[in-house]
N, CA, C and O atoms as a GROMACS GRO file, in nm:
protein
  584
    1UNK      N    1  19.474  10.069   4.967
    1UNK     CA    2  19.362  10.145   5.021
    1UNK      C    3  19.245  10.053   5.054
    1UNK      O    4  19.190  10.047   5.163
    2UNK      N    5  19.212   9.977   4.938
    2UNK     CA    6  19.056   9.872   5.001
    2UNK      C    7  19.111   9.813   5.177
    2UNK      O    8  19.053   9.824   5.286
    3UNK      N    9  19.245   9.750   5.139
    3UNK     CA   10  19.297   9.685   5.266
    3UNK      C   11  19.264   9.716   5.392
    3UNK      O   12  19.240   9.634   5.480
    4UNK      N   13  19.262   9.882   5.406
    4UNK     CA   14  19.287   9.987   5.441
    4UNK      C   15  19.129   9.983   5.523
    4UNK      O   16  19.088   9.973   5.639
    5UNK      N   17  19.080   9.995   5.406
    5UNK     CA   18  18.908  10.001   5.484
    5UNK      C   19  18.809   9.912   5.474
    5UNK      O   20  18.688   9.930   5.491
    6UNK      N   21  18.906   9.744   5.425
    6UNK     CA   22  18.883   9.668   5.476
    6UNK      C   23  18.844   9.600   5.622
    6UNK      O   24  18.762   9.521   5.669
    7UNK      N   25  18.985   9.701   5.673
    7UNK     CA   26  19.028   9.663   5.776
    7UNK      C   27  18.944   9.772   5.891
    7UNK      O   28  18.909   9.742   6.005
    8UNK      N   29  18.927   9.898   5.823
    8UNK     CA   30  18.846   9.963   5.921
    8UNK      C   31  18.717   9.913   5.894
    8UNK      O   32  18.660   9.931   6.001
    9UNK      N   33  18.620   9.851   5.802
    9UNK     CA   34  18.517   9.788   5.840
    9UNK      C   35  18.523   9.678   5.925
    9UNK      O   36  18.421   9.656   5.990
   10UNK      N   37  18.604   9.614   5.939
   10UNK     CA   38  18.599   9.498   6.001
   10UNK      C   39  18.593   9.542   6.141
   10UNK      O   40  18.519   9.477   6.214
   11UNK      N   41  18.662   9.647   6.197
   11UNK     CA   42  18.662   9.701   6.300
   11UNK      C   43  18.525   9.746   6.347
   11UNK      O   44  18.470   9.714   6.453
   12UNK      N   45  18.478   9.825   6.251
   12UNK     CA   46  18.358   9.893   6.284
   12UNK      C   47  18.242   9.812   6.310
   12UNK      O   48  18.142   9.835   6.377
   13UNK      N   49  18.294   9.667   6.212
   13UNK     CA   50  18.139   9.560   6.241
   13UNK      C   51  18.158   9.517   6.377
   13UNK      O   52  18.065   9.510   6.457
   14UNK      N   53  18.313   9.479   6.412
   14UNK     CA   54  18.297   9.447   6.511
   14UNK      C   55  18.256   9.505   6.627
   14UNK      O   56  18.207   9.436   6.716
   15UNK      N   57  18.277   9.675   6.642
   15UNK     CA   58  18.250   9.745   6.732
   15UNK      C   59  18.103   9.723   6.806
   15UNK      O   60  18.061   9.724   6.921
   16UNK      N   61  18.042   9.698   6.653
   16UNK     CA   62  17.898   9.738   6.646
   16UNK      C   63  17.830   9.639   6.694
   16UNK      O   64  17.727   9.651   6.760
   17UNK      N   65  17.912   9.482   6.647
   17UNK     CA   66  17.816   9.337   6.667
   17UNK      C   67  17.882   9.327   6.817
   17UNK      O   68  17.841   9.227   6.875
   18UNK      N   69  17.933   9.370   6.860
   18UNK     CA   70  17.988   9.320   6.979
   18UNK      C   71  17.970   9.440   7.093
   18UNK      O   72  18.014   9.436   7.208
   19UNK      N   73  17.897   9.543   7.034
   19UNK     CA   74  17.881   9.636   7.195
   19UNK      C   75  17.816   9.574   7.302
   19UNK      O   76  17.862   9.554   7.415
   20UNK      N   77  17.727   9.550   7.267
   20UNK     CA   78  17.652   9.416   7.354
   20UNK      C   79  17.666   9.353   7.484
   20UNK      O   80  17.600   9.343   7.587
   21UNK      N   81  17.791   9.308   7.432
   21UNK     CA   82  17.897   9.182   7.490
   21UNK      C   83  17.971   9.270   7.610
   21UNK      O   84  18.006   9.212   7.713
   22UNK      N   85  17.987   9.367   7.597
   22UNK     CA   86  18.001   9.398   7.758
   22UNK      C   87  17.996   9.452   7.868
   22UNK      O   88  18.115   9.470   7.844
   23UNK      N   89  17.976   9.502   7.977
   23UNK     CA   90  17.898   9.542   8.055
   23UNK      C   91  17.941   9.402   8.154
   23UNK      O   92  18.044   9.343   8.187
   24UNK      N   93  17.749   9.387   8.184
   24UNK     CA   94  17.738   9.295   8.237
   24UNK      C   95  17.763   9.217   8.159
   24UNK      O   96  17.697   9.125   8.209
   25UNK      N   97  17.808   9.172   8.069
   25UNK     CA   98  17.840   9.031   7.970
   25UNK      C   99  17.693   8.958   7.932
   25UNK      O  100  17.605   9.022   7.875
   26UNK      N  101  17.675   8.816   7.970
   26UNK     CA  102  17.567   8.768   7.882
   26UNK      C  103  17.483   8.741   8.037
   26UNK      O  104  17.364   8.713   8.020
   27UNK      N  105  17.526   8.744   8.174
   27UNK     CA  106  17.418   8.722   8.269
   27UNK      C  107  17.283   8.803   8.199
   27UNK      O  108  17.171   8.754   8.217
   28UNK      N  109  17.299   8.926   8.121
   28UNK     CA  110  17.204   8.969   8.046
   28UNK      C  111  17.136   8.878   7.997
   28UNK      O  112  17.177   8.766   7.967
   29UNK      N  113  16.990   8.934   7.982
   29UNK     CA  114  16.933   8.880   7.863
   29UNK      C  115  16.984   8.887   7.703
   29UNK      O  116  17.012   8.999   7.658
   30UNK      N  117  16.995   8.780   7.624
   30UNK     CA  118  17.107   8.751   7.534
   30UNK      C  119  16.974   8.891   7.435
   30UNK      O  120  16.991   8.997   7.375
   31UNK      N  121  16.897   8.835   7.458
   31UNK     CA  122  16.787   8.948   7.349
   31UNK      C  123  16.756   9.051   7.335
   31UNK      O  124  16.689   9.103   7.246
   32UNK      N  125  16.823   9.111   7.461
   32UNK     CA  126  16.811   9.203   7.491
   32UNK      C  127  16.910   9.316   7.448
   32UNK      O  128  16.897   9.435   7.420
   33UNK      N  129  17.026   9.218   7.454
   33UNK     CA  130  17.172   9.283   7.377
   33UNK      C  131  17.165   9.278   7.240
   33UNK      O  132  17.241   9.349   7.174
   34UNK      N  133  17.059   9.178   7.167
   34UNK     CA  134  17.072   9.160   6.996
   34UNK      C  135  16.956   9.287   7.010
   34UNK      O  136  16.978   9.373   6.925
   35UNK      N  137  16.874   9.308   7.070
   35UNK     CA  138  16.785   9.447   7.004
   35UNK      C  139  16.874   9.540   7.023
   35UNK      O  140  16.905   9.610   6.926
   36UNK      N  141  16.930   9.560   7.138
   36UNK     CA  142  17.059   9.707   7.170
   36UNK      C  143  17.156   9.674   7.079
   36UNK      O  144  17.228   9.773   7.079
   37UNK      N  145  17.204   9.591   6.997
   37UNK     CA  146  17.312   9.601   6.893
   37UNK      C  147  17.211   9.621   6.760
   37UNK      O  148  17.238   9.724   6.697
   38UNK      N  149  17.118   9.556   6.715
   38UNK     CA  150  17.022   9.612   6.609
   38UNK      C  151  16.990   9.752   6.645
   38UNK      O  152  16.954   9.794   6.535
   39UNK      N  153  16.978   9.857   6.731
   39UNK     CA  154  16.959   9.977   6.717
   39UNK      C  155  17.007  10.031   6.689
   39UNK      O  156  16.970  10.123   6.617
   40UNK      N  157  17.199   9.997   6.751
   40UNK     CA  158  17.272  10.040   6.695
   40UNK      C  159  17.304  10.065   6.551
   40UNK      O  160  17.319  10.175   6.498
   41UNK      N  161  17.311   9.934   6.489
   41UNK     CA  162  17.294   9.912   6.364
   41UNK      C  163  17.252   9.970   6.309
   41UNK      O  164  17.304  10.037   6.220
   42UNK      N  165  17.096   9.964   6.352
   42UNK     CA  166  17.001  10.049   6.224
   42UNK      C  167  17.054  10.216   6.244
   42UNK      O  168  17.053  10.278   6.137
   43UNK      N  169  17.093  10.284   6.346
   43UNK     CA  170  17.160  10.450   6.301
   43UNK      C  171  17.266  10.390   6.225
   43UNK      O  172  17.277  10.447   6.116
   44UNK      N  173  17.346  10.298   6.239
   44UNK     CA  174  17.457  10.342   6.172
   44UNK      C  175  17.433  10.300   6.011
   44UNK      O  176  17.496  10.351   5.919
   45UNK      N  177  17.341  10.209   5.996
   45UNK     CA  178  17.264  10.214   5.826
   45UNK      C  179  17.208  10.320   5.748
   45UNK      O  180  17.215  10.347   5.628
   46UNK      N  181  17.120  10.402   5.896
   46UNK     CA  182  17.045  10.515   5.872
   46UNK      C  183  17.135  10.580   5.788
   46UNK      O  184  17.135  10.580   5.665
   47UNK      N  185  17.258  10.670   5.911
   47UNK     CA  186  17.353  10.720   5.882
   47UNK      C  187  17.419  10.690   5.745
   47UNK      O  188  17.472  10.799   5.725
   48UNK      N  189  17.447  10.623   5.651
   48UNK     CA  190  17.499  10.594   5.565
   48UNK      C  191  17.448  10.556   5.410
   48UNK      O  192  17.499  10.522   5.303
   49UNK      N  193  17.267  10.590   5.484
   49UNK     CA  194  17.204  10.586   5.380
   49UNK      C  195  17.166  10.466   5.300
   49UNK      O  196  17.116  10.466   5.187
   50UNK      N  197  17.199  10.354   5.380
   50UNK     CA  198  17.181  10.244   5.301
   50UNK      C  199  17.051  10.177   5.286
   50UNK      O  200  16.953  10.173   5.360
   51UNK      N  201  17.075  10.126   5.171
   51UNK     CA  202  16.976  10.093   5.081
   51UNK      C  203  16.881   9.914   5.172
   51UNK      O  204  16.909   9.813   5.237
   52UNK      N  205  16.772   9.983   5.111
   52UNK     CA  206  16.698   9.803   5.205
   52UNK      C  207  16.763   9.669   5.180
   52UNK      O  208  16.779   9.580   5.263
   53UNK      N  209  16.798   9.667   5.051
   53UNK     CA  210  16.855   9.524   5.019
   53UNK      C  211  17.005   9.537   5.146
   53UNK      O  212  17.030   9.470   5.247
   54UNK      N  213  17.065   9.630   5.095
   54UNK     CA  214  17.179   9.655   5.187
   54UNK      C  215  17.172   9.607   5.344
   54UNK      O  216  17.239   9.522   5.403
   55UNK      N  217  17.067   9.692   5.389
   55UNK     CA  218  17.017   9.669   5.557
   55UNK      C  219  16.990   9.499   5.567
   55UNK      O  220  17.030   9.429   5.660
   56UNK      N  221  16.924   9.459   5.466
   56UNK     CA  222  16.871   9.297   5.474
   56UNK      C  223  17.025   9.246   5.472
   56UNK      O  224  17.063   9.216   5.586
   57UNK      N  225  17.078   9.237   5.418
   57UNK     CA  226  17.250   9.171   5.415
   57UNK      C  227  17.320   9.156   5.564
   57UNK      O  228  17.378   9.066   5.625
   58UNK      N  229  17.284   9.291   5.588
   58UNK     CA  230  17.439   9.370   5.731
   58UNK      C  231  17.340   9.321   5.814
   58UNK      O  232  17.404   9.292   5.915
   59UNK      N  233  17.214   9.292   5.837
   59UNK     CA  234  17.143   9.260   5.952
   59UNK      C  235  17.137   9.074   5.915
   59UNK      O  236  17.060   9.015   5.991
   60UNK      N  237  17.187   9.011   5.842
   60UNK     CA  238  17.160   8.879   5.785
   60UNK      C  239  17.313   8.825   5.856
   60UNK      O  240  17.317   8.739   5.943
   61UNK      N  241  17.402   8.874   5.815
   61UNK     CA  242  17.546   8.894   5.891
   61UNK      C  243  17.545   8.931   6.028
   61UNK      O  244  17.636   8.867   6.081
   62UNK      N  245  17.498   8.990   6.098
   62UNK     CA  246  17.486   9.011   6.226
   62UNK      C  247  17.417   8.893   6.293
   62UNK      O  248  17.466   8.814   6.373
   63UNK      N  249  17.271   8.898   6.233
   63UNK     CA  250  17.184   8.778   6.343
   63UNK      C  251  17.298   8.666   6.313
   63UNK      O  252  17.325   8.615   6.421
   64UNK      N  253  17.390   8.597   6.193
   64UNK     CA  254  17.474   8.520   6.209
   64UNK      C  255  17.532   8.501   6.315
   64UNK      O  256  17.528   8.404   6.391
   65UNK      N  257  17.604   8.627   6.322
   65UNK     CA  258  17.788   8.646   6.415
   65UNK      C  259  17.710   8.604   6.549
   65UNK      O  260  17.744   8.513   6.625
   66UNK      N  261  17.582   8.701   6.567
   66UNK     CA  262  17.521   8.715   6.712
   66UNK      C  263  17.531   8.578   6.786
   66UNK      O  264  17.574   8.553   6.898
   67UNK      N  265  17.476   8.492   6.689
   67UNK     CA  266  17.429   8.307   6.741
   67UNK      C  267  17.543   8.264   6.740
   67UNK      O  268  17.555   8.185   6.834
   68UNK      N  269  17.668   8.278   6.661
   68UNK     CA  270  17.745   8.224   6.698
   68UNK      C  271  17.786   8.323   6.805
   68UNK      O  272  17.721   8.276   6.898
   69UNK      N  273  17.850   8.428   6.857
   69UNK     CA  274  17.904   8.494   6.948
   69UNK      C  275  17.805   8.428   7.063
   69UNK      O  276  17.871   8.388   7.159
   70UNK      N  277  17.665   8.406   7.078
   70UNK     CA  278  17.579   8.395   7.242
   70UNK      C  279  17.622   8.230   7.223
   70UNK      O  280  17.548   8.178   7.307
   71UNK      N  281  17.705   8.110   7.158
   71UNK     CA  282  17.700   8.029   7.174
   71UNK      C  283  17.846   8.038   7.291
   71UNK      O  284  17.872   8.017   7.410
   72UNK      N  285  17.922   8.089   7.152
   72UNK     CA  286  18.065   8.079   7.272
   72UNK      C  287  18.097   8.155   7.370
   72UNK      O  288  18.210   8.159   7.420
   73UNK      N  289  17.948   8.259   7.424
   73UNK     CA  290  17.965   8.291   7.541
   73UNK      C  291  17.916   8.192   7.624
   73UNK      O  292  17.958   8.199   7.739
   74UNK      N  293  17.842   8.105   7.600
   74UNK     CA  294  17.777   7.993   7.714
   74UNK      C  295  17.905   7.891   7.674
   74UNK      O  296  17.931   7.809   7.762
   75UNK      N  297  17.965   7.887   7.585
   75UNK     CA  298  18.058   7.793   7.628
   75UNK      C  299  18.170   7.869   7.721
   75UNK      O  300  18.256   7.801   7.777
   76UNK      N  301  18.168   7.947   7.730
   76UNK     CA  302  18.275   8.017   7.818
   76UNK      C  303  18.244   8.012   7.993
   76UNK      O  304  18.331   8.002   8.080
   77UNK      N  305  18.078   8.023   8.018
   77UNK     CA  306  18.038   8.024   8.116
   77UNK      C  307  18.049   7.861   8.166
   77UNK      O  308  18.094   7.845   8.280
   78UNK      N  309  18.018   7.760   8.103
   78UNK     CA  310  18.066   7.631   8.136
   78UNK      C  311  18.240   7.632   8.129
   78UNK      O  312  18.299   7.528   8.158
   79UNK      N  313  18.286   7.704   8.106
   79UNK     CA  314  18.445   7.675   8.124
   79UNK      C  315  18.498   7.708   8.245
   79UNK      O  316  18.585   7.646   8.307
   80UNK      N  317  18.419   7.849   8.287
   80UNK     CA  318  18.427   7.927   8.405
   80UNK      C  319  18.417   7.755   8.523
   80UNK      O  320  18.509   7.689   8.571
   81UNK      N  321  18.312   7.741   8.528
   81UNK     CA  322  18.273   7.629   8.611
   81UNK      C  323  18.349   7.496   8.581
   81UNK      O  324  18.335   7.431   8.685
   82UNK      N  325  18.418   7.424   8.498
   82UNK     CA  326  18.509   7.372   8.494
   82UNK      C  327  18.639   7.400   8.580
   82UNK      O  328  18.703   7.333   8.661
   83UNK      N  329  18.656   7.578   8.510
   83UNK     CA  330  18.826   7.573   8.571
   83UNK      C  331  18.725   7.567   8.768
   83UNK      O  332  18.713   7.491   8.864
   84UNK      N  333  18.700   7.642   8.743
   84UNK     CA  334  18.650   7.651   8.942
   84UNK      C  335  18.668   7.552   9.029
   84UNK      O  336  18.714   7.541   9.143
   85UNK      N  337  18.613   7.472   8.936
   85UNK     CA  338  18.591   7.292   9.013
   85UNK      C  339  18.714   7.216   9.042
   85UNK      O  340  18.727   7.127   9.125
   86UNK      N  341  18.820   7.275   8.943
   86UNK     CA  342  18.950   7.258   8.910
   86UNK      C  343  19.056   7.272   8.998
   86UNK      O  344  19.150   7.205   9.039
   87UNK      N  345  18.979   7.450   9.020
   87UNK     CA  346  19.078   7.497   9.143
   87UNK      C  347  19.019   7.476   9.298
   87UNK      O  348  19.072   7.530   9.395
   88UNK      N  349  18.933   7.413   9.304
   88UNK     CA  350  18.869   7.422   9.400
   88UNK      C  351  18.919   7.210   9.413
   88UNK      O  352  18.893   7.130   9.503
   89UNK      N  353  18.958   7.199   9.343
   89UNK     CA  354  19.010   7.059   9.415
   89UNK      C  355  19.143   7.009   9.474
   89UNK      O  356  19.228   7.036   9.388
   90UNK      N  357  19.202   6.952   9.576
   90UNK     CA  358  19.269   6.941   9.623
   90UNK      C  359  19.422   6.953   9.524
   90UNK      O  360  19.534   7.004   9.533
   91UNK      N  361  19.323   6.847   9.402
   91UNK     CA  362  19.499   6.821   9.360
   91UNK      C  363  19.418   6.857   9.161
   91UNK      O  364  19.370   6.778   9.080
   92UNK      N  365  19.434   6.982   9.157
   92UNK     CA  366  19.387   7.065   9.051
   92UNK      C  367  19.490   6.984   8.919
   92UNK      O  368  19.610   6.966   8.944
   93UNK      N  369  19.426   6.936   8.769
   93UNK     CA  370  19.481   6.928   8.710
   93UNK      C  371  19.496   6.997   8.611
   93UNK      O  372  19.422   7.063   8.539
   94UNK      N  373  19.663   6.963   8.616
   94UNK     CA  374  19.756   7.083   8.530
   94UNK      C  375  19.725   7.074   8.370
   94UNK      O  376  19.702   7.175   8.304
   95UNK      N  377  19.728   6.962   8.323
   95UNK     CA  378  19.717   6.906   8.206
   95UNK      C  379  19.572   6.935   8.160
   95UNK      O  380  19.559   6.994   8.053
   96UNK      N  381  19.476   6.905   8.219
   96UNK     CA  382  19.312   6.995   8.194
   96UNK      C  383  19.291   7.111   8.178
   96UNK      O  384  19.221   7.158   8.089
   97UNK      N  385  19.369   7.195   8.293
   97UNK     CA  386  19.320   7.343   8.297
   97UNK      C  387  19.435   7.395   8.189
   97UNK      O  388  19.413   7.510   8.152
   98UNK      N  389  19.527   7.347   8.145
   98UNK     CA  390  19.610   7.401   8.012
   98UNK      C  391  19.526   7.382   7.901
   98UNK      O  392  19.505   7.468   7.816
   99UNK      N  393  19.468   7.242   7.902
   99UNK     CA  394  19.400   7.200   7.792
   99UNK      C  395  19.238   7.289   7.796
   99UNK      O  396  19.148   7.248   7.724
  100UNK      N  397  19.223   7.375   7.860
  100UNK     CA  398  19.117   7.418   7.888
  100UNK      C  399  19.124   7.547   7.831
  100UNK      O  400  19.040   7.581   7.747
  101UNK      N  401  19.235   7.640   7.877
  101UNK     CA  402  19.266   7.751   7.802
  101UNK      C  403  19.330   7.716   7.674
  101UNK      O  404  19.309   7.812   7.599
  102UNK      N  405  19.375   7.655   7.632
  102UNK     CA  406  19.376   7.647   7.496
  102UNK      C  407  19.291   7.613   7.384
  102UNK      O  408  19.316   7.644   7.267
  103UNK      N  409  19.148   7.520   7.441
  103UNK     CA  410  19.038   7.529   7.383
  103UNK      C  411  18.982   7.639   7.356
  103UNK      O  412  18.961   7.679   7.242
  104UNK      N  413  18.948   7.712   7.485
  104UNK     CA  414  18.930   7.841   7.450
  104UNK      C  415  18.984   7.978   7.356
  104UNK      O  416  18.925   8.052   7.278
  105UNK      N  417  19.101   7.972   7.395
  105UNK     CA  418  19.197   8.037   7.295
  105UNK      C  419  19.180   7.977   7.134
  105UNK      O  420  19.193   8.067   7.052
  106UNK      N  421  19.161   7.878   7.091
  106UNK     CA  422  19.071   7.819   6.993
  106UNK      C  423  18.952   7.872   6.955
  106UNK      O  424  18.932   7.965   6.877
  107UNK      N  425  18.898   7.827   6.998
  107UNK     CA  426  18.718   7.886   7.012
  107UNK      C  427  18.751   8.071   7.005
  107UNK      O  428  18.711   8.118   6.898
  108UNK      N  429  18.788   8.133   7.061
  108UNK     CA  430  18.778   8.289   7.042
  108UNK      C  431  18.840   8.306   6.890
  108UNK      O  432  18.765   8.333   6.797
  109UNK      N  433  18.986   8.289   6.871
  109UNK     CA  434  19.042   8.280   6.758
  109UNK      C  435  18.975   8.232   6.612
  109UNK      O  436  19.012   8.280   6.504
  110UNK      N  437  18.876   8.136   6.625
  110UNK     CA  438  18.810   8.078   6.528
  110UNK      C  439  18.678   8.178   6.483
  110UNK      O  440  18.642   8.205   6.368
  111UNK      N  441  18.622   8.220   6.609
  111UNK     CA  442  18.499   8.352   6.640
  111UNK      C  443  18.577   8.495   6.581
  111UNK      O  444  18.513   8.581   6.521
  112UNK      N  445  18.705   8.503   6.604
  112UNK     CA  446  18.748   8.639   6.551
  112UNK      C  447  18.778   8.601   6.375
  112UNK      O  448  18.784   8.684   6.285
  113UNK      N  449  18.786   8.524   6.368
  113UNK     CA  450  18.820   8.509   6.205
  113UNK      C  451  18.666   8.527   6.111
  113UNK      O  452  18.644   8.586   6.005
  114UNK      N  453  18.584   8.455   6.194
  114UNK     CA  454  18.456   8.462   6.160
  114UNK      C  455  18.373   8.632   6.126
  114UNK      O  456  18.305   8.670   6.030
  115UNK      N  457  18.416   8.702   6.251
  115UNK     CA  458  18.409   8.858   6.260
  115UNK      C  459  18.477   8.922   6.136
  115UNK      O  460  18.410   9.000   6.069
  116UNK      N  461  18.621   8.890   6.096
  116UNK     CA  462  18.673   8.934   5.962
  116UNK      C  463  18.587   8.866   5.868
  116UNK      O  464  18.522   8.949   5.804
  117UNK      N  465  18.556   8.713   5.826
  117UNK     CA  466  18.536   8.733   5.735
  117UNK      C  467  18.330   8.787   5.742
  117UNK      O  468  18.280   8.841   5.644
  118UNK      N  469  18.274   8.768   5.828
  118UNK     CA  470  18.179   8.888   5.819
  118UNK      C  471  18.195   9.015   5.783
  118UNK      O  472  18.105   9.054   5.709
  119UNK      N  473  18.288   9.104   5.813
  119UNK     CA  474  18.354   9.216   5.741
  119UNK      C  475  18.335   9.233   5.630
  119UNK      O  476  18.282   9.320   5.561
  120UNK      N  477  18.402   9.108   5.610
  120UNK     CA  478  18.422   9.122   5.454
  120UNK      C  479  18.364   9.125   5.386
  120UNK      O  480  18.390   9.191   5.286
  121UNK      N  481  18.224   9.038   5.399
  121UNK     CA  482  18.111   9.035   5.355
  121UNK      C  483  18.021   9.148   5.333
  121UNK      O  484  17.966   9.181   5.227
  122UNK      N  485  18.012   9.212   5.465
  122UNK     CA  486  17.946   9.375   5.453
  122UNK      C  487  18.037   9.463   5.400
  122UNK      O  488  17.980   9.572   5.389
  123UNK      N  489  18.162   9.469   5.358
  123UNK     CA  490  18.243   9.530   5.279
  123UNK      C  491  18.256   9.520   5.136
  123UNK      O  492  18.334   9.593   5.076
  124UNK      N  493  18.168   9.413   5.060
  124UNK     CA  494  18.090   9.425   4.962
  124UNK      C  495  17.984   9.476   4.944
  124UNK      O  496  17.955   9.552   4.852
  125UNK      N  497  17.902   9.430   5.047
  125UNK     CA  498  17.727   9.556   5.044
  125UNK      C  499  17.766   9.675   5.036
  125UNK      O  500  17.702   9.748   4.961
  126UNK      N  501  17.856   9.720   5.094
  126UNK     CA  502  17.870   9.852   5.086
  126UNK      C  503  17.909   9.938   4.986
  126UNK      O  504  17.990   9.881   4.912
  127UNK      N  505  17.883  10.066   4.950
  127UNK     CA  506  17.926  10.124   4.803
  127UNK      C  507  18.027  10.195   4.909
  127UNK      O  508  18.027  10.204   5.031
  128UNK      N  509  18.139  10.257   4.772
  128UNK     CA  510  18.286  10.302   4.838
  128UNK      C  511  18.250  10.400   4.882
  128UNK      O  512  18.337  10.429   4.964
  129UNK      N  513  18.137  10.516   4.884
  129UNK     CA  514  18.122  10.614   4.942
  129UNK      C  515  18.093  10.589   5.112
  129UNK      O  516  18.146  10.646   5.207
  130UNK      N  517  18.008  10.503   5.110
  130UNK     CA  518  17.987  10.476   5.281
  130UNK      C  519  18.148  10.415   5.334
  130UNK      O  520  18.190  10.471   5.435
  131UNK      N  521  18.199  10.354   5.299
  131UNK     CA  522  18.268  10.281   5.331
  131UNK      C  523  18.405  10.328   5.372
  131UNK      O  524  18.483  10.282   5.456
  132UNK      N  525  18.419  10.494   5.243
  132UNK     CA  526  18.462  10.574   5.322
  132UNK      C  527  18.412  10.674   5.416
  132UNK      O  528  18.498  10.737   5.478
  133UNK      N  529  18.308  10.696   5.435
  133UNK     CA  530  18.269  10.732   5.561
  133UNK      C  531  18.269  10.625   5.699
  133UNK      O  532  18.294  10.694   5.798
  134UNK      N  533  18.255  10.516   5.728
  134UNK     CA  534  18.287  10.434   5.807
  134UNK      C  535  18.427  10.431   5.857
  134UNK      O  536  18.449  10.415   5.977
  135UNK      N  537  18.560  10.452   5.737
  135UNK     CA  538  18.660  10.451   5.784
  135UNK      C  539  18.686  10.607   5.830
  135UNK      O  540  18.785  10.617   5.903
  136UNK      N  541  18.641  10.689   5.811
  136UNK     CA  542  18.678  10.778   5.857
  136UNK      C  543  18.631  10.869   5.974
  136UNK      O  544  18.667  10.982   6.007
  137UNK      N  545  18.519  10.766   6.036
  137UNK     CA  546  18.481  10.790   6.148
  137UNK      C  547  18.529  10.704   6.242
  137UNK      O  548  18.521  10.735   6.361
  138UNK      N  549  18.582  10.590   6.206
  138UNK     CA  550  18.640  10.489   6.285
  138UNK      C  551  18.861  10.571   6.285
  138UNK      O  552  18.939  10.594   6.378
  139UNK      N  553  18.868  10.578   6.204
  139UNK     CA  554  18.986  10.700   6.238
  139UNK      C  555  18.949  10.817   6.324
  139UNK      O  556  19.038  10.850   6.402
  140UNK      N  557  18.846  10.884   6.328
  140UNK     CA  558  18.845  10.970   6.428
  140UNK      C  559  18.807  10.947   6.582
  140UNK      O  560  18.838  11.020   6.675
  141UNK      N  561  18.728  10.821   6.587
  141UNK     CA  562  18.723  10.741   6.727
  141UNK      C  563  18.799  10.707   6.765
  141UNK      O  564  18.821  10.703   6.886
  142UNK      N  565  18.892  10.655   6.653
  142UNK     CA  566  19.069  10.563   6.721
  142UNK      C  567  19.164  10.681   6.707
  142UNK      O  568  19.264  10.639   6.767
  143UNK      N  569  19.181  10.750   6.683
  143UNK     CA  570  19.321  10.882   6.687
  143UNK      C  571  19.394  10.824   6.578
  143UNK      O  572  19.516  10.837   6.567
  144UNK      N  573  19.311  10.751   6.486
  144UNK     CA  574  19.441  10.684   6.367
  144UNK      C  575  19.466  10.812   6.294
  144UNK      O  576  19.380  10.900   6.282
  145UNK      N  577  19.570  10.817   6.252
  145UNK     CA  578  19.639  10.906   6.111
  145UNK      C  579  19.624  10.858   6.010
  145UNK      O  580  19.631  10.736   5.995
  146UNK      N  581  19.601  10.940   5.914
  146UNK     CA  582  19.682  10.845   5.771
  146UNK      C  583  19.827  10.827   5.755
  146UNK      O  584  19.871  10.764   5.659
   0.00000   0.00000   0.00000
């Protein structure tokens, strides 16, 4: 069962730290998306009743994920312009632009582990009562069953 809503917090942080992120993506103002994901935030703290020390934690974990998430979106936007230059040259290399998506595929993979173990982290702040309320609103957004 913790596993369980482990795993639906982890979801839910991510939902939450990452609404942000898309749309227009980061041509946004990057600050603009950390106040629209802090609003979010703060209902869904509201909602759950949590306590100030609590809010100081889940918002201490967020401004984290955030700086790292607006870094490896600008590294993504320099990748964009790499591969371009890439394909845009006569004799495009194969061995770069492989080595290019697999950096990346790196870099995201390393950012999603980071997202779990942020999870995990706010999955201690949290008392089991919210925590089952989190999972069980994140089951009714996803059509999960028990």
């Amino acid at each position: 069962m913790k596993k369980k809503l482990a795993i639906a917090a982890s979801a839910v942080l991510a939902v939450v730290l990452l609404s942000g992120f898309r749309g227009g993506g980061w041509s946004r103002d990057p600050e603009r998306i950390k106040q629209m994901i802090t609003w979010k935030l703060d209902d869904k703290l509201e909602d759950l009743d949590a306590t100030d020390a609590q809010k100081q934690a889940v918002h201490g974990v967020k401004d984290r994920l955030f700086e790292e998430g607006k870094l490896l979106a600008q590294e993504h936007q320099a990748t964009r312009v790499e591969v371009l230059t890439q394909l845009e040259s006569d004799y495009p290399d194969s061995q770069k632009l492989h080595g290019i998506v697999d950096a990346r595929l790196d870099a995201v993979r390393a950012f999603a582990h980071k997202v779990v173990d942020a999870a995990l982290e706010v999955h201690k702040v949290l008392t089991p009562e919210q925590r089952k309320e989190l999972a069980t609103e994140y089951r009714e957004r996803m059509g999960v069953q028990h």
